[in-house]
C-alpha positions as CSV (number, residue, x, y, z in Angstrom):
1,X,27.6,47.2,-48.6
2,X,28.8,43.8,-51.1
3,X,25.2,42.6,-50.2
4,X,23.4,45.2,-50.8
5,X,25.2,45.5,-54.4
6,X,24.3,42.0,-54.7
7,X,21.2,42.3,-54.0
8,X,20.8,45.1,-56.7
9,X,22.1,43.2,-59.1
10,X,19.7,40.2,-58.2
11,X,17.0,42.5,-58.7
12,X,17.6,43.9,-62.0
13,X,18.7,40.5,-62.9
14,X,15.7,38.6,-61.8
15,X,13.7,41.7,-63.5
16,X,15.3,41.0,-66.7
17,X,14.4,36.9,-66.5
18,X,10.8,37.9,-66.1
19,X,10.6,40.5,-68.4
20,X,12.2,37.0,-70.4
21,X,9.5,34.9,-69.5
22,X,7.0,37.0,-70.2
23,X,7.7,37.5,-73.7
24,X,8.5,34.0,-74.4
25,X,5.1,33.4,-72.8
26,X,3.2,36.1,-75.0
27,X,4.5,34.2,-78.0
28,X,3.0,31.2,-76.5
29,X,0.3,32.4,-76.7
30,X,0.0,33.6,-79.8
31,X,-2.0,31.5,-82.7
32,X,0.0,33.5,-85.5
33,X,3.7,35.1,-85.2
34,X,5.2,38.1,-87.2
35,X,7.9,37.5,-89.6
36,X,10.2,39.9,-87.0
37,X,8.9,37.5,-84.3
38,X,9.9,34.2,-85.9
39,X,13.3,35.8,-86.6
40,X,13.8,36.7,-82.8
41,X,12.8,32.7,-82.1
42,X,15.4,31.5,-84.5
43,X,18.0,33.9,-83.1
44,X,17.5,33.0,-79.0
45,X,17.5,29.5,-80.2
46,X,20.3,29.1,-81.5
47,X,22.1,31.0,-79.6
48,X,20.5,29.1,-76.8
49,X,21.4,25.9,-77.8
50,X,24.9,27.5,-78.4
51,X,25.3,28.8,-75.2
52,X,23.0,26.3,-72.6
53,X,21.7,23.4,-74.3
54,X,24.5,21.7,-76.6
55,X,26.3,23.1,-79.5
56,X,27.2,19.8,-80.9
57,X,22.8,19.9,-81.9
58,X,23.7,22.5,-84.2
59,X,27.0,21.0,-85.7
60,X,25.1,17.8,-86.0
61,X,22.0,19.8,-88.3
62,X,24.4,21.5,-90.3
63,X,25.3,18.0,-91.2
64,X,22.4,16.6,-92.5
65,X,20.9,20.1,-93.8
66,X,21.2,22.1,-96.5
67,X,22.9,26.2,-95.9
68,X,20.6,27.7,-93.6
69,X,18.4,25.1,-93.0
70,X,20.5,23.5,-89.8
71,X,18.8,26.3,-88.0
72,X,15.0,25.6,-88.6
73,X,13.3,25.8,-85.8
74,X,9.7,23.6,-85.4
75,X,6.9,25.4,-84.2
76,X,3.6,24.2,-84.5
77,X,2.0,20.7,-85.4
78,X,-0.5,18.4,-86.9
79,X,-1.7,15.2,-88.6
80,X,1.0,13.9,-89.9
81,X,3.1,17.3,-90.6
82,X,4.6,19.9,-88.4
83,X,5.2,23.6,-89.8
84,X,8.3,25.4,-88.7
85,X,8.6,29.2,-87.3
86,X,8.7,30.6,-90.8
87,X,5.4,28.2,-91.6
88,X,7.1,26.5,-94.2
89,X,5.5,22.4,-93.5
90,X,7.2,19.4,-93.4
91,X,5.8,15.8,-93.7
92,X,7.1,13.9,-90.3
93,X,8.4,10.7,-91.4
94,X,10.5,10.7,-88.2
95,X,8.1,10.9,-85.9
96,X,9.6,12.1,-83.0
97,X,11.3,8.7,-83.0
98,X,7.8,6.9,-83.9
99,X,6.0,8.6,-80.9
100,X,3.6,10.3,-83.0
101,X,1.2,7.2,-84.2
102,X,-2.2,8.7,-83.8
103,X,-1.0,12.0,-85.2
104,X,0.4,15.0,-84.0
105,X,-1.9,16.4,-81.8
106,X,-4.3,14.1,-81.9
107,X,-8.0,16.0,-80.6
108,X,-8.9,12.8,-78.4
109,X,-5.9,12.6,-77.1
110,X,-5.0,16.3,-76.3
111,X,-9.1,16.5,-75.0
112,X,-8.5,14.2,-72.4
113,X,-5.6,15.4,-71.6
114,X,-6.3,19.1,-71.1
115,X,-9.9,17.6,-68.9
116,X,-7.9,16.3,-66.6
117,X,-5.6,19.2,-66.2
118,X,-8.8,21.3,-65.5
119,X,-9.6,18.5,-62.6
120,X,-5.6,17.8,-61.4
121,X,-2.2,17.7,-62.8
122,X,-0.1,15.2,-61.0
123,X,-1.3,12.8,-57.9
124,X,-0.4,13.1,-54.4
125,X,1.9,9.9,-54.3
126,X,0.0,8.3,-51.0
127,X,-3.9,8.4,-52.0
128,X,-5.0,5.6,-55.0
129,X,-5.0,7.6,-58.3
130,X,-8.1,5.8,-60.6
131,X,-6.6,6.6,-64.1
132,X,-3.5,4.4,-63.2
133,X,-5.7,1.4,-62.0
134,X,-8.4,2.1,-65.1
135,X,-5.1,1.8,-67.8
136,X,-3.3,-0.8,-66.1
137,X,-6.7,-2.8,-66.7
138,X,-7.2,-2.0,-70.3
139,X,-3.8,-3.0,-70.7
140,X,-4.1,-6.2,-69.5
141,X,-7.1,-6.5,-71.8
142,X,-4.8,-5.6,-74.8
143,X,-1.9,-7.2,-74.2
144,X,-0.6,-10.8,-75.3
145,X,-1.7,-13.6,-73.8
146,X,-1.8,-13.5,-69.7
147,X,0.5,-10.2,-69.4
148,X,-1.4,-8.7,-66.5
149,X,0.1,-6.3,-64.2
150,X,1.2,-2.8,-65.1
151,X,3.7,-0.9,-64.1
152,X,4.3,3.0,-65.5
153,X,7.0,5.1,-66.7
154,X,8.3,8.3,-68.2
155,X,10.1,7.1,-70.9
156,X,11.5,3.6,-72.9
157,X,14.7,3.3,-70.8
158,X,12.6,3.8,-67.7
159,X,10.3,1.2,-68.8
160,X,13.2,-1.4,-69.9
161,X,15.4,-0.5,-66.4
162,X,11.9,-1.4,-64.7
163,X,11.7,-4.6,-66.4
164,X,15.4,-5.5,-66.1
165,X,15.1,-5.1,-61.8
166,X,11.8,-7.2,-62.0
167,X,13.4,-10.1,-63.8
168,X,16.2,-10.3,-61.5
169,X,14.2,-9.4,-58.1
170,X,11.9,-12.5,-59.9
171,X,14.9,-15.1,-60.6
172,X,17.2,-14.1,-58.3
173,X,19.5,-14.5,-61.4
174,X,22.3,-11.6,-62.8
175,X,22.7,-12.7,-66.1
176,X,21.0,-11.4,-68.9
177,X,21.3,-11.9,-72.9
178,X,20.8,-9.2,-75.4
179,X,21.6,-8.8,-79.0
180,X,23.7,-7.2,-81.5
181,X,22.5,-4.1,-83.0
182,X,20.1,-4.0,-79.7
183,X,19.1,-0.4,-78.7
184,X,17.1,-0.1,-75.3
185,X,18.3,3.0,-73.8
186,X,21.1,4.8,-72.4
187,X,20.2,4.4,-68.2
188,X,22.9,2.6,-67.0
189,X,20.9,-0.4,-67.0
190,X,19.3,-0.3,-70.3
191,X,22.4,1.0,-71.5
192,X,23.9,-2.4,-70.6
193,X,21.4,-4.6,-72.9
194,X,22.3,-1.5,-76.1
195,X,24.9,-3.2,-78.4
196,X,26.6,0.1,-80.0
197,X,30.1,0.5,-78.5
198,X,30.2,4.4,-78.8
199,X,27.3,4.5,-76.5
200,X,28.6,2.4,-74.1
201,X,32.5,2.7,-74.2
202,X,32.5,6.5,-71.8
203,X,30.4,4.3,-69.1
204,X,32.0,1.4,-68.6
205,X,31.9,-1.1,-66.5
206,X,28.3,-1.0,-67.0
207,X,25.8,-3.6,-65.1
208,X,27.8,-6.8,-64.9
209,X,26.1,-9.9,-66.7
210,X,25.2,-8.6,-70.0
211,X,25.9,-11.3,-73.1
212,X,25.8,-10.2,-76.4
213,X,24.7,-12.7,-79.3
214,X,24.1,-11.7,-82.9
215,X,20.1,-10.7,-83.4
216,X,18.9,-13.7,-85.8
217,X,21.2,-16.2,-84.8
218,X,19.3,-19.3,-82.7
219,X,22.2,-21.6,-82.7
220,X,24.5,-18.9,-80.7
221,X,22.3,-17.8,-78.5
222,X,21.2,-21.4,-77.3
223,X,24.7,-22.3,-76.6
224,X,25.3,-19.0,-74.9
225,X,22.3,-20.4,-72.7
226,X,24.4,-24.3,-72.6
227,X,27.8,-22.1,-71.1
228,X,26.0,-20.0,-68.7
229,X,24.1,-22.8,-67.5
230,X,27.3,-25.0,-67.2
231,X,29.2,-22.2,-65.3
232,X,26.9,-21.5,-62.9
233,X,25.3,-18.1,-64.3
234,X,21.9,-19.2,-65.1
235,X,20.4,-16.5,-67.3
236,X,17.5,-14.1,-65.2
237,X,15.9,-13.0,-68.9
238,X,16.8,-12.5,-72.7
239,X,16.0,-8.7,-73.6
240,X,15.0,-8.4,-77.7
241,X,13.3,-6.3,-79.4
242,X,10.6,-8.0,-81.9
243,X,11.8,-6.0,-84.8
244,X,15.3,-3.7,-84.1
245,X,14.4,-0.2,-84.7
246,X,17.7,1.7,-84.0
247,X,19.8,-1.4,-85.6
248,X,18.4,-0.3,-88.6
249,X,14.4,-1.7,-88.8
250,X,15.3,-5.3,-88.9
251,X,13.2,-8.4,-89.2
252,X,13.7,-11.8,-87.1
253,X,14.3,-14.5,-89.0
254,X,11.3,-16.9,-89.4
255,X,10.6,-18.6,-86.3
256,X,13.4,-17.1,-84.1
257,X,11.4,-15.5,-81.9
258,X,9.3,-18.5,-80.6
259,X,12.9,-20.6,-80.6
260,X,14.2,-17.6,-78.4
261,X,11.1,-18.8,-76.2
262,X,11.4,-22.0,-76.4
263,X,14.7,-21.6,-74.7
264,X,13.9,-19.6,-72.3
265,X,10.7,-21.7,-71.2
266,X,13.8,-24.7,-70.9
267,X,16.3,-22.9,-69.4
268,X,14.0,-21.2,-66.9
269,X,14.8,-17.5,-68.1
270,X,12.2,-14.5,-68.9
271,X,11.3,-13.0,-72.1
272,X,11.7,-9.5,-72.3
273,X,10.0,-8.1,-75.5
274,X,11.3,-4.1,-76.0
275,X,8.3,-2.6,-77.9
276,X,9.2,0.9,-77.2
277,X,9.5,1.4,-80.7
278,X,7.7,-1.5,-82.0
279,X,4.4,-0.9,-80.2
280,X,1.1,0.8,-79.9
281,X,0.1,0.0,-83.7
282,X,3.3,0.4,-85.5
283,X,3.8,-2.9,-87.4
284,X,0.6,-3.3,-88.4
285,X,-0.5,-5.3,-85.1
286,X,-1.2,-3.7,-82.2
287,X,2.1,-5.2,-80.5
288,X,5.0,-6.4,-83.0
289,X,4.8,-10.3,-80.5
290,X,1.2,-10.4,-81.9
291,X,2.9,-11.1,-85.5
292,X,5.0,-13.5,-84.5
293,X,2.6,-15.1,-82.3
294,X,5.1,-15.3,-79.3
295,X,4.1,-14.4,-75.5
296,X,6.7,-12.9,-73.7
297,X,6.9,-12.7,-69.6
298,X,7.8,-8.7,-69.9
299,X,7.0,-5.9,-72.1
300,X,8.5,-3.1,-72.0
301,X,6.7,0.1,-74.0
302,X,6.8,3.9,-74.3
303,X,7.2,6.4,-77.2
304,X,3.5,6.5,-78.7
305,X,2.0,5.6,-75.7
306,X,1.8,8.8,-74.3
307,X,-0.4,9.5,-77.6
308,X,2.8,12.4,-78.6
309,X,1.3,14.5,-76.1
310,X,2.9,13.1,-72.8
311,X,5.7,11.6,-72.1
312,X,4.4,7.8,-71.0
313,X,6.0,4.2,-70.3
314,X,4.9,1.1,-69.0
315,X,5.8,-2.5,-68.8
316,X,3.0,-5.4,-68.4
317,X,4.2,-8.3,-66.6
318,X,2.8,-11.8,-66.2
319,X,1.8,-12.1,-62.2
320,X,4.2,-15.0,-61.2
321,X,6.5,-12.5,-62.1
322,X,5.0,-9.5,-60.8
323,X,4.5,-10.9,-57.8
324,X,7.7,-9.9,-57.0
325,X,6.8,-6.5,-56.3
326,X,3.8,-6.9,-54.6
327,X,5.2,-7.4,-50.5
328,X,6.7,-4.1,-51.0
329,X,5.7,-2.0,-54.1
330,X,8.2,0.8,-53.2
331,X,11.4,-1.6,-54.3
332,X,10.9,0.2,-57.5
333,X,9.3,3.5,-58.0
334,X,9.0,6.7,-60.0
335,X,7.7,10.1,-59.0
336,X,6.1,10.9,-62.5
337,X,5.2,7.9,-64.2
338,X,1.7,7.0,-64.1
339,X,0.9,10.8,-63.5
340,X,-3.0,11.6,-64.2
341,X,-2.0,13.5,-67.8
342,X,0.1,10.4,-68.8
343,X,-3.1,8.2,-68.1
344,X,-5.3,9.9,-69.2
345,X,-3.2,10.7,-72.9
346,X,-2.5,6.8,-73.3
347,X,-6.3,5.8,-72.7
348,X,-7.3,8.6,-74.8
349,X,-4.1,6.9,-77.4
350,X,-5.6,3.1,-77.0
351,X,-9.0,4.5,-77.8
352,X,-7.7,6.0,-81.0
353,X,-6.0,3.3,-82.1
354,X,-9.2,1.0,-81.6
355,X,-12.1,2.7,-82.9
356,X,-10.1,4.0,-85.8
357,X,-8.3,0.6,-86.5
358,X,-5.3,2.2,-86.9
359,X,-2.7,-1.0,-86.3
360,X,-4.6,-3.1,-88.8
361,X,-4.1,0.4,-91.5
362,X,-0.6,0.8,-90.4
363,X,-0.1,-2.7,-92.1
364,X,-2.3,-1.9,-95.5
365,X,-0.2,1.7,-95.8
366,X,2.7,0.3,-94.9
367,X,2.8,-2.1,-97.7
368,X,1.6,0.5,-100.1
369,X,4.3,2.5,-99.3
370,X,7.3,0.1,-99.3
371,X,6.1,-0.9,-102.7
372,X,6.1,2.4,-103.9
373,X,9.9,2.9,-102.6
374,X,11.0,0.4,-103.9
375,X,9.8,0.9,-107.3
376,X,11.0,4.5,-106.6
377,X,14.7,2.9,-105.9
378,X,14.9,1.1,-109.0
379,X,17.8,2.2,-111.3
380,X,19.5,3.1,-108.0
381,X,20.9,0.1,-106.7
382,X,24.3,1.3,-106.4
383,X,22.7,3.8,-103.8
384,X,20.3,1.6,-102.5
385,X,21.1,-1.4,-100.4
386,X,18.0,-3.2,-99.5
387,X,14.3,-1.3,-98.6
388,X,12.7,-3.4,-95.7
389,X,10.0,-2.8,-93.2
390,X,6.8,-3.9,-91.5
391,X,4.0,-1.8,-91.0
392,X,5.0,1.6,-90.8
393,X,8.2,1.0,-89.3
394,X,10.1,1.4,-92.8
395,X,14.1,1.0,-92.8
396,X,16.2,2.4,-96.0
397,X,20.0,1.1,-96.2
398,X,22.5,2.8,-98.6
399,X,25.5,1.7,-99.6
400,X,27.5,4.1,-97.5
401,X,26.6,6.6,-94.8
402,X,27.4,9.6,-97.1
403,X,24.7,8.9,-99.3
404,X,22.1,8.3,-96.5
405,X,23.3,11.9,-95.6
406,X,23.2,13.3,-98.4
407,X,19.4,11.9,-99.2
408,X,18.4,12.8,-95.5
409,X,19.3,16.5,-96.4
410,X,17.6,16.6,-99.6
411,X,14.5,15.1,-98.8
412,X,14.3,17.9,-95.4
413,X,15.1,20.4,-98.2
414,X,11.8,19.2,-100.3
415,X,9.8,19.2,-97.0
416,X,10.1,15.8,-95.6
417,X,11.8,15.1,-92.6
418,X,13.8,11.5,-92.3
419,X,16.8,10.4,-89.6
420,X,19.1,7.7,-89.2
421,X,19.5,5.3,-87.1
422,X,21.4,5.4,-84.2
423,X,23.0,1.7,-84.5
424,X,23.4,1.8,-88.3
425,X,23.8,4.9,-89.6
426,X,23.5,3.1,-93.4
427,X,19.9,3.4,-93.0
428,X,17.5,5.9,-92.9
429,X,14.1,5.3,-91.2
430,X,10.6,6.1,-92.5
431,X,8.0,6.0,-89.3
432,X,5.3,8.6,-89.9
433,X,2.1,9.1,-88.1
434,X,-0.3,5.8,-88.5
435,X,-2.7,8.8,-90.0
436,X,-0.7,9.7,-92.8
437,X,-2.8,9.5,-95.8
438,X,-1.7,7.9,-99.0
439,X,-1.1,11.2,-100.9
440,X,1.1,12.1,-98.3
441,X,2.9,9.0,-98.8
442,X,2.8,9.8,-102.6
443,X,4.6,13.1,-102.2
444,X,7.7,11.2,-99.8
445,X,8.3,8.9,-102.5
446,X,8.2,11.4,-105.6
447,X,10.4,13.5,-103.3
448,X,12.9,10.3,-102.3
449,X,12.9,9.5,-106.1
450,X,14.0,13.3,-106.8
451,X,16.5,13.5,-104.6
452,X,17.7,9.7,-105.8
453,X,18.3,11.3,-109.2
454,X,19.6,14.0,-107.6
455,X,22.4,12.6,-105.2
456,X,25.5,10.8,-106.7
457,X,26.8,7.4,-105.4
């Protein structure tokens, strides 16, 4: 008799879930919602995120947003703006975390993404899939110097943990040097190389071997190199990223970067380059190393390269180094990664960001703008700290982290939507789509010069 009750109650529960699903899949579908529609989206979620995701998302927007505007809820998207479920727009200089470098919803990219769904979703694991072998060759065409082999991921802490295995399967070494204010993931492995103890502190012991110098400094980080060589813990690889996005978008001191080689070419160690954040167009190159002129062994990338349609990671490896993998290429593997859609988005994504030159634009914008905030800052320097960027990879330090807040929230108020960082929460980052067009970027800085006047120090 219990199981039949059960079984009742499955029923009408399970009748409930689809009569759910189909309404959430009616809206879907929908090119235009009702105002009683959108107001039943913002209810379920929130109350979803309450109840099933994480409530501390919606302590966290009431934070940095103004009354009722923690619980705006994004809908739709394009160019460089995305419109919430009331249709009110917002400029994204955000960018999803700077995956959105062709745009949002780029036509190429989403084309050739939805023609291969029409032909086939995902690969069959066992049978050679041709998108993965057609990018892993263009990227070996794009790349730096003799980078070569590919290997694809989901995601930038999939891609770093990948190259982090491959530099120790290749050196048969366990030490590995990173940097203050380093963010490359929160894996466990990745999680090792990130510098911010907060992140780290719940986890620990995390991968043993990790050295932490300060980003910039030459002189530590070569006798850091002297002491593990002298003790016996020769270092597998150094892990950087060209320019620190999460650490607050900072530069590398003139000619650190091919020192940090330099060392590494003597002491025998890898070069792991992190352009997660860095790459696909964002500096104004299409890969950050290319302005510095520095090779590295590994490089690690994700974000944009799935085009912001797919989630997509890769690393490119030199072949001594590959090599590694090639007796058995099942020491390190990933279900998803290199999946026909992700393929097919990122060559769709390359192809973009060549025919419409958008790396070489990135720079010329991104100097426009960072002029243009800077004038905008002036008068303010007791709120402003320092404006610095490359590209359009744009960092903006206050003084203290209240008035980063507190310009965060007014600017999302006026329609633009900006973050911190998640090493230094001083600075607020500006990485819009490498389409934006300059009267976009006239209306962020008349609306960060507004709500500079606006916010007191």
């Amino acid at each position: 008799m219990s199981i039949e009750i059960t079984r009742e109650v499955k029923n009408v529960r399970n009748q409930q879930v689809t009569e759910y699903i189909n309404k959430v899949l009616n809206l879907i579908e929908k090119e235009n919602i009702t105002q009683d529609e959108a107001a039943w989206i913002t209810k379920e979620t929130v109350d979803g995120f309450r109840e099933h995701v994480n409530p501390g998302f919606l302590s966290y927007r009431k934070t940095v947003t103004k009354d009722g505007q923690f619980a705006a809820v994004e809908w739709s998207d394009n160019g460089a703006c995305f419109k919430d479920v009331n249709g009110k727009e917002y400029i994204d200089c955000l960018g999803g975390f700077g995956i959105y470098n062709v745009g949002h919803r780029n036509p190429k990219v989403v084309k050739a993404v939805t023609d291969q769904l029409k032909r086939q979703a995902l690969h069959s694991q066992d049978l050679l899939d041709p998108l993965r072998a057609m990018l892993a060759k263009i990227l070996a065409d794009i790349t730096p110097g003799d980078l070569k082999y590919a290997f694809f991921t989901n995601s930038g802490t999939e891609s770093v943990e990948a190259a982090l295995k491959l530099a120790k399967m290749y050196s048969e070494r366990t030490t590995f040097i990173s940097t203050t204010r380093a963010f490359h993931g929160k894996s466990l492995g990745s999680l090792s190389g990130t510098a911010k103890g907060m992140f780290r502190k719940p986890f620990l012991p995390l991968i043993p071997g990790f050295r932490h110098v300060p980003f910039g400094d030459i002189d530590m980080m070569r006798k850091t190199f002297e002491v593990c060589s002298a003790v016996g813990e020769d270092v597998a690889a150094v892990i950087l990223e060209p320019i620190q996005g999460e650490g607050g978008i900072i530069l590398p001191p003139e000619n650190y970067l091919t020192e940090v080689r330099e060392l590494c070419d003597q002491y025998g160690a890898l070069l792991i380059f992190d352009e997660v954040q860095t790459g696909m167009g964002r500096t104004g190159k299409m890969f950050a190393s290319e302005l510095y002129g520095v090779v590295p062994d590994i490089i690690c990338l994700a974000k944009a390269f799935g085009g912001g349609v797919m989630p997509a990671g890769a690393i490119v490896a030199r072949e001594e180094v590959f090599k590694s993998w090639f007796p058995n290429p099942f020491m390190h593997t990933t279900t998803f990664g290199g999946n026909p859609l992700a393929c097919a988005a990122a060559i769709a994504t390359i192809g973009v960001l060549i025919d419409e030159n958008l790396p070489e634009r990135a720079g010329r914008v991104g100097e426009y703008f960072l002029t243009k905030l800077k004038e905008a800052a002036v008068g303010h320097e007791d709120k402003v700290l320092e404006i610095r960027g490359q590209g359009l990879m744009i960092g903006i330090e206050f003084h203290q982290d209240e008035i980063g807040y507190e310009v965060s929230k007014g600017m999302f108020d006026r329609g633009v939507l900006v973050a911190g960082t998640l090493i230094n929460s001083k600075t607020i980052r500006i990485e819009p789509a490498l389409t934006i067009s300059y009267e976009e970027v006239d209306q962020v800085v008349r609306t960060f010069q507004e709500v500079l006047d606006y916010v007191k120090a």
